[in-house]
Every structure is written in structure tokens, then in C-alpha cells.
N, C-alpha and C positions, 0 to 999 in steps of 0.2 A: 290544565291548571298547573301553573308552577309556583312548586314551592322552595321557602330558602328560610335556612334558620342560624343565627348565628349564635357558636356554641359558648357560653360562660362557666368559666369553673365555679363549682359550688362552694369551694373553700380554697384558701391559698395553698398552693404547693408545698410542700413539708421543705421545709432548709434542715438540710443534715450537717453536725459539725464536721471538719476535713480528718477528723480521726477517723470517721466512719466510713466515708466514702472513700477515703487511702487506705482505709484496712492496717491504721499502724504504717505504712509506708516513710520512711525518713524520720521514723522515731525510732532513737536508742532501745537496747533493751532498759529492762526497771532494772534499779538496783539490787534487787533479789535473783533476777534472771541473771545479770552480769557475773554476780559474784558464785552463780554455781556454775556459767560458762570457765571464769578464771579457776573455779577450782579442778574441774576433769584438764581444763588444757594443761595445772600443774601436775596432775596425776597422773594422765598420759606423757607426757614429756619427759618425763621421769622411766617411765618404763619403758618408750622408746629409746631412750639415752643408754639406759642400761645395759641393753641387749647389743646396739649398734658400737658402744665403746669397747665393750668386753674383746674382740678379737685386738683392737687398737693396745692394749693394758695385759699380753698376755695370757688370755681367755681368761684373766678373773671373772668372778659373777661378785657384781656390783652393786651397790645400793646409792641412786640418785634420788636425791631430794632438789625440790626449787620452792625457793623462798616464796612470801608473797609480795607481790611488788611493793617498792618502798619508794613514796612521791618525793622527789630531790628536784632542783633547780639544775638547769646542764650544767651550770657551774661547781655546785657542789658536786654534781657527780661526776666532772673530772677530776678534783681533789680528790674523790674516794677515788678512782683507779691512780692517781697517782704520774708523775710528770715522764716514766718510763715504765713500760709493760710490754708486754705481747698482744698488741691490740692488732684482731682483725675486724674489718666494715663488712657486713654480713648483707647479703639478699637473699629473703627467706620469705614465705608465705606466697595467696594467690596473688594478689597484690604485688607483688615484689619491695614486700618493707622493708628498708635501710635499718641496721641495730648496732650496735657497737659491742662485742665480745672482747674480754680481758680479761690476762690471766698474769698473774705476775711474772718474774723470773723465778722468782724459787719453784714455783708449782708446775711452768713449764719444765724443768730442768728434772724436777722431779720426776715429772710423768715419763718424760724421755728415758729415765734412769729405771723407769719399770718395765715399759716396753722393750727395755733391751735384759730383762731377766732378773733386775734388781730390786729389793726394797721398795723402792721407789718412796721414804722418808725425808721427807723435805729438812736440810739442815740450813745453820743459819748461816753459812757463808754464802752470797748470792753476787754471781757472775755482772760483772761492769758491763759486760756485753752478751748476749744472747747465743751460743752456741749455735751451729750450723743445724745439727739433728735435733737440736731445741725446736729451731724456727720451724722446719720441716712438720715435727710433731705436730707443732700447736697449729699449722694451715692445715693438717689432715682432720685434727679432733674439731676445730671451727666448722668446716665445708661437712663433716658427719653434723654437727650441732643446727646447720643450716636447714640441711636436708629434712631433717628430725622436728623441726619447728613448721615447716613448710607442710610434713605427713601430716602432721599431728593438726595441724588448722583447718583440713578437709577430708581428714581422717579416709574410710576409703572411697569418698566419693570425689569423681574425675575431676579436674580443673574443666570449667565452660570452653567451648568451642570460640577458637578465637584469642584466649588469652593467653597475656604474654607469658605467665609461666605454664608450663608444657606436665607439671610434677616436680616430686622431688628434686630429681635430678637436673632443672633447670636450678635451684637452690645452690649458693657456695656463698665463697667469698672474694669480695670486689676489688680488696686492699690492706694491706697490712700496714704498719706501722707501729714504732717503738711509741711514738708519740700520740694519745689519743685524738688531741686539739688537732692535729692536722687532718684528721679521717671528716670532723664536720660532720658527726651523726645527727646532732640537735643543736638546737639554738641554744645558748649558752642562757641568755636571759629568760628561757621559757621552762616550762615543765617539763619533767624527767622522770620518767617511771626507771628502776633500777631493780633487779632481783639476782640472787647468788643460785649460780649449779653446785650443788655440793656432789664431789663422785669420791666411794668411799669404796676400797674393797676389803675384803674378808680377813686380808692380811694385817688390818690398822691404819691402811695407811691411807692420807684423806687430800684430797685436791679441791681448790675452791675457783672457779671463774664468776664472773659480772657479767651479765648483759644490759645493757644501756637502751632505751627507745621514748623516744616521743611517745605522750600518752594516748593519739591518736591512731597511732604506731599498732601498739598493743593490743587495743580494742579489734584495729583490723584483720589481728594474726588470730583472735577465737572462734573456736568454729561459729558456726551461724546457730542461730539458736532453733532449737528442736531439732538438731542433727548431731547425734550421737558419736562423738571421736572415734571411732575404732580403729586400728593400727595391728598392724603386725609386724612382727622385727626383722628387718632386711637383712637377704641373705647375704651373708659376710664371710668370708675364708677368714681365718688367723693371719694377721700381719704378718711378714717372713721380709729378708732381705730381698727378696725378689719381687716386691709389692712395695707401693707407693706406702706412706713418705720417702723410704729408706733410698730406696733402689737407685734414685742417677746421683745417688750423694756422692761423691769422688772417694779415692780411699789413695791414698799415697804408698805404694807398693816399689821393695828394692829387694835386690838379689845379694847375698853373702859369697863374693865369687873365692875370697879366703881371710883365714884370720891367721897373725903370728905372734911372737911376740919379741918384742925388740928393747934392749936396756934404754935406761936413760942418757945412758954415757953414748951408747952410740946412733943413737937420737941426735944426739948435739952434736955431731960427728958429722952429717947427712948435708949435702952439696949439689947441685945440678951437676947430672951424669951419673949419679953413681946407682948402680944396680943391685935391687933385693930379689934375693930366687923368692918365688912362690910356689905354694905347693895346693894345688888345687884339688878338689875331690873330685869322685866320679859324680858322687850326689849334692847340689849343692841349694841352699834353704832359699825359700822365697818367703820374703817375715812381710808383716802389716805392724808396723812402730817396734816392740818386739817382742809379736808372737809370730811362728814359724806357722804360714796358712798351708804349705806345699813342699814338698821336693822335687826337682829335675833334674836334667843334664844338660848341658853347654853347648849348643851348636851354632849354627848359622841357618838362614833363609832368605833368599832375595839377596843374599849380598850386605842381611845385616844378621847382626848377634842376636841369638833366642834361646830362648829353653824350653827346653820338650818339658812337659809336671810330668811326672812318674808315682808319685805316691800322695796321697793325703793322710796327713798324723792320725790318730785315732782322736774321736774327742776330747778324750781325757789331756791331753798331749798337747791339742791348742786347739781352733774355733769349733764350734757342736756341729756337725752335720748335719 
């Protein structure tokens, strides 16, 4: 006997909405979930900053605050940085998102003037043009800022297999420029998320940068949601002459082979041929603009002119040791 049965469903198939059966997939967080992601990425970044500037600033211990973002048109937010600054193009996060960092002249000028032992009190006279160890500074403190934004968006969990950023230290910066409008961070006619780094240290004395991003931008640099920022602050040595930014900056070095002194009368006196004795030392200065970095003695090598250093001043006397 054969049999055969054709099967009928007893009730129609359940239709699930695509929330359900995506599990949330390609939906934002809510605006509650958003707004506590943006607030640990400011809290963290903040104490990432802190730790990672401090050798940068003379080992101050620092106090960073970051604003909360403030929605600008790219337009308006190139008036607020202003038609000349220290603009660097930033690539930071897993993602590698384009940001725009700016910090005026005075504030770089200033920082410059801290890391090299100073105040670092911003006055109002502000430089036509951007000093050499200005620029220097402000591309070491952006590519730490990079870095620091990049930890802090995957906290300590590894970048996926595969992507293009590797970690932090794929993180820097792309381009500088005095000009913000030519870096091309945002669309000019579109939305602009904008917040301030405020870096303050203990001595009073206060530095403000801008970071600039599409609001897109932003969203993508927060950690993910239900995964907790944690960071720890990289290990840093103290900036010294001998460590980036400073170190291939040139330095204009000359030799005092002697000094005399001679009237005015017979100054005026002075004619092709005519011969002054010198009286030369045994010891003779090697200055930087004019402080005395060395002493040595006068010789020759290879057939050209050199001097042996023999001594370095004490501290007190000219540069710190």
C-alpha cells in the first residue's frame, strides 16, 4: 500500500520585524547610549592626554578637559580657527578618520616656550610667522593627540585582523598647514562637530586647541557600545634635546678665534694690505647666538681647520647638562 501526504501549515509563518531578526544590526546607538559613549570617550581622552603630554610640557602633571562637541557648519568652523593657525590633518581611530587639529600661534609659541623650561604664559604679541621649534612642537603634540584618540576609541581591545590601522601607532599626522581651508577636513556646506582640548598645568598656565570632524566622523572614533574604554598611559621618557621634535632642528654654531679692540680713528684708517696682529688663546669659545656651549683648541684634520672641545662650562655658566 502506498501512501503520500501533502504537508499544510496550520497557521501562517510568523513575519518578524528586520529589528529583530538583525539583532539591532545598522542601527545607531539611542540617544542615551550615544551620549554616555561621548561622555567616557571625553573622560578618557582627557586622562590619556594628560599622562602622554606631560613628558612633552616638562613633566608637568596636567589637567585636560574636552569640551562637548559643539554642531558648527564647516564653514563656521573655519572662522572660528581663524584664516592662520597651526593646523594639522589628523588620522586617528580604527577607521582611520580624517579630523582637523588647530592651535593658534600664541598657544603654540607658548607651549614651545614651556618645553624649553619656561612659563610657558601666553602674551599678546603673536609671531607673523610660526617659529621653526613652534612648528616642530605643535607636529609632536598633534601625532601624541592622534595616537591618543585612536587608544582611546578601542581602548584595550586589538584593532581586527585585517585592518588598515595596525594600533596607535599607525595613528599621526597627514599634513600641516598654516591654512585650514586647504587641509579639506569637511565639507564646508555640511555639518561640523567642533570641541576644545583645554591643557592646563599646575603652574597656571593654560593652552587651548580645536579639533574639527564631520559628525560622522565622530560617531565612528567612540568606542563601540558595551565595551568599556580602558587605556593605559604610554610609556614616554621626558622630551630632552636628544628626542624628537627637538633633535634634527639645525642650530647655527661659530667659533670666537679672537676678540680686540680697535679706535674709531683707526678704523677709518683701514685699507686693503694692511695687517692687524692677533692674539689668540690657547682656549677658545664655541657660542650658540651668544652663549658659550664649549671650549677647545685650534687645530687642524684632514687638511682642514678643527677644534678639539676640552671643556664644557658648568650649568650655571651656559646650557644645563
Amino acid at each position: 500500500m502506498r501512501m503520500s501526504h501533502e504537508f499544510a501549515a496550520a497557521r501562517t509563518a510568523a513575519q518578524h520585524c528586520s529589528e529583530l531578526t538583525e539583532h539591532g544590526l545598522g542601527r545607531g546607538p539611542r540617544p542615551e547610549e550615544r551620549d554616555a559613549m561621548m561622555a567616557a570617550w571625553r573622560r578618557d581622552l582627557a586622562r590619556v592626554l594628560a599622562d602622554d603630554l606631560s613628558p612633552l610640557l616638562s613633566g608637568d602633571r596636567l589637567d585636560v578637559t574636552i569640551s562637548e562637541p559643539e554642531a558648527l557648519s564647516g564653514a563656521d568652523a573655519l572662522r572660528r580657527i581663524g584664516e592662520v593657525a597651526a593646523n594639522s590633518l589628523l588620522r586617528c581611530g580604527l577607521s582611520a578618520e580624517t579630523a582637523l587639529l588647530s592651535f593658534d600661534f600664541a598657544a603654540a609659541v607658548a607651549l614651545t616656550d614651556r618645553s624649553f623650561g619656561g612659563d610657558g604664559k601666553q602674551t599678546g604679541s603673536v609671531p607673523e610667522q610660526l617659529p621653526r621649534s613652534a612648528a616642530l612642537m605643535v607636529d609632536e603634540a598633534a601625532a601624541m593627540i592622534a595616537q591618543a584618540i585612536t587608544r582611546v576609541s578601542f581602548g584595550e581591545a586589538p584593532p581586527p585582523a585585517g585592518s588598515a590601522m595596525r594600533g596607535a601607532n599607525a595613528a599621526g599626522v597627514i599634513i600641516r598647514s598654516e591654512s585650514a581651508a586647504r587641509l579639506k577636513a569637511f565639507d564646508l556646506a555640511a555639518p561640523c562637530m567642533m570641541v576644545t582640548i583645554t591643557i592646563a598645568n599646575r603652574q597656571g598656565s593654560e593652552w587651548r586647541a580645536s579639533l574639527a570632524l564631520a559628525p560622522e566622523r565622530l560617531d565612528r572614533l567612540l568606542p563601540g557600545a558595551g565595551r568599556t574604554a580602558r587605556v593605559r598611559p604610554a610609556d614616554r621618557t621626558p622630551a630632552t634635546g636628544m628626542a624628537a621634535p627637538f633633535a634634527t632642528m639645525p642650530l647655527s654654531l661659530h667659533v670666537v678665534l679672537a676678540e680686540f679692540d680697535l679706535s674709531l680713528a683707526r678704523l677709518q684708517t683701514l685699507a686693503p694690505g694692511d695687517q692687524i696682529p692677533l692674539a689668540m688663546g690657547r682656549q677658545v669659545p664655541l657660542m650658540v647666538g651668544e652663549r658659550v656651549l664649549a671650549h677647545g683648541s685650534i687645530g687642524t684634520t684632514e687638511d682642514r681647520m678643527a677644534i678639539r672641545l676640552t671643556r664644557f662650562p658648568a650649568p650655571a655658566e651656559g646650557f644645563a647638562q
